[in-house]
N, C-alpha and C positions, 0 to 999 in steps of 0.2 A: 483034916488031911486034904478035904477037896480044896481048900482057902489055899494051901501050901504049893500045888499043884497047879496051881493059878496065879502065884505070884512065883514060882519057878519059870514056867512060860511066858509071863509077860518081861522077865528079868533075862531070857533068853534072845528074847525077839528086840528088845533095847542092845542088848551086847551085843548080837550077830548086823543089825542096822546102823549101829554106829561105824564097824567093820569098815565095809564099804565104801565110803567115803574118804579113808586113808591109804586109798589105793591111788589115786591121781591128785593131784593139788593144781593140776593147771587150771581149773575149773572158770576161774575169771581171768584167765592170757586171754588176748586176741589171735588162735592159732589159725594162719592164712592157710586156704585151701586154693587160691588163683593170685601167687604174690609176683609184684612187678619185676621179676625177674625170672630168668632161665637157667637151670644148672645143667650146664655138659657134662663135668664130670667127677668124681665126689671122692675122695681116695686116705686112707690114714696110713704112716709107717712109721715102727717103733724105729728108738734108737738108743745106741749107749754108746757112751764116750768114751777113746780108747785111753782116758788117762785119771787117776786116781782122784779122785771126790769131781770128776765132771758130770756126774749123773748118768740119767736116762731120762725117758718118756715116750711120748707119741705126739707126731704132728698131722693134723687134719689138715686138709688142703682142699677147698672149694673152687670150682673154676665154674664161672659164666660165661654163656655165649649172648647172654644180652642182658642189661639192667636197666631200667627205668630213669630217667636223670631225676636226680634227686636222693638216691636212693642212700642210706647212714647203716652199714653194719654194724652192730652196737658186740654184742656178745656171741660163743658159742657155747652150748653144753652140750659136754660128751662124755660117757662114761662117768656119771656122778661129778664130773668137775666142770667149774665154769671158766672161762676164758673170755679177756678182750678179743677182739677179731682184729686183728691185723691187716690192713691189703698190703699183699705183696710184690701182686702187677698190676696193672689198670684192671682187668675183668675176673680175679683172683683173690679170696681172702682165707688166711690159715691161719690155726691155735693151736698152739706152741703148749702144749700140755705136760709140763716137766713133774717128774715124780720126786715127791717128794720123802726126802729120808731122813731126815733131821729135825724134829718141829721142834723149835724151840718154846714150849710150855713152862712159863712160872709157877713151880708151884712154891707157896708161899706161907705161911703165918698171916704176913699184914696184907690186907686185902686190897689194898692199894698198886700194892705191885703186881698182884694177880691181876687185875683192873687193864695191864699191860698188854692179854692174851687177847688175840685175834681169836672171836667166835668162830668155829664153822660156817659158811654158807648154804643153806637149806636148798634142796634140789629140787627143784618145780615141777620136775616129768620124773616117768618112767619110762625108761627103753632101753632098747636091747644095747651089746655091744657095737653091733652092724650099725645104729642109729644116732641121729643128733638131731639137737632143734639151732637154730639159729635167730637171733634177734636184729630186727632192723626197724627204721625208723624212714618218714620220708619230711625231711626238711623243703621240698618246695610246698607243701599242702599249705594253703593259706587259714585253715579250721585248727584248731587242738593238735598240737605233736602227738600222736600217740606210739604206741612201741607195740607191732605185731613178731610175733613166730609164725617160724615153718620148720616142720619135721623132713628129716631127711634120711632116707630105709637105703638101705641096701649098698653102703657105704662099703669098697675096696678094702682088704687089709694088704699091703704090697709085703714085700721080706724085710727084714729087720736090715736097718744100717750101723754096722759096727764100724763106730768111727776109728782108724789106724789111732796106735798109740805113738806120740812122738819121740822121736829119736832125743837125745838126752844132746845137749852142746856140751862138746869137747872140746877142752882149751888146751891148745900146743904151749 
């Protein structure tokens, strides 16, 4: 009984230890705490399309008031999804985060065509919905390119944009 009682505790103390470490995965990211750039101001807003199968989603919108020369925005993750980063002005880059409603999954018999399916992509962080990380890279560094993160808190939700549905062309 005591043997039992001893390998229930050490069978405990394995399950609850392992726990823990499937709480974050970014564990070997490079997340910057001092990165070469400034953000003014950080803002996301949904939207949906005023016209049948044009969707929805949310666009993130980053805006700097300084950047590093050099500096390669690679990706953004927001809300579980990731994103290329887009710039949209010289000291602004945004992800275009479109919902999606239709996934087209094979499911199949011959394994071949199943073979066709885009895997999910695995999400590196935990955070809130207010949060995002973003990826960038510095191309003048003369050493190893490497790819850091910076997390970004306390991100604007603005009102939803319902985009007008368009009027139908009428032909005289």
């Amino acid at each position: 009984m005591k043997q039992f009682k001893g390998f229930t505790l050490v069978l405990f103390t394995i399950l609850f230890s392992s726990c823990g470490g499937s709480k974050s995965n970014n564990k070997n990211l490079n997340i910057s705490e001092n990165p070469p750039f400034t953000i003014s101001k950080t803002y996301c807003q949904k939207w949906v399309a005023g016209v049948k199968g044009g969707g929805s989603g949310i666009n993130l919108i980053i805006t700097f008031s300084s950047v590093s020369e050099g500096i390669d925005f690679n990706e953004i993750y927001f809300r579980g999804k990731i994103i290329e980063a887009t710039s949209k002005k010289q000291n602004q880059i945004v992800g275009y985060f479109k919902n999606e409603t239709n996934q087209n999954v094979i499911m199949d018999s011959d394994i071949s065509k199943e073979a066709a399916n885009t895997p999910p992509q695995k999400f590196p962080f935990q955070l809130e919905d207010n949060e995002a990380v973003i990826s960038y890279s510095n191309s003048d560094s003369n050493r190893e390119e490497k790819t850091y993160y910076y997390k970004i808190s306390n991100i604007e939700e603005k009102e939803m944009l319902a985009y007008p549905q368009s009027n139908p062309k009428i032909e005289n």
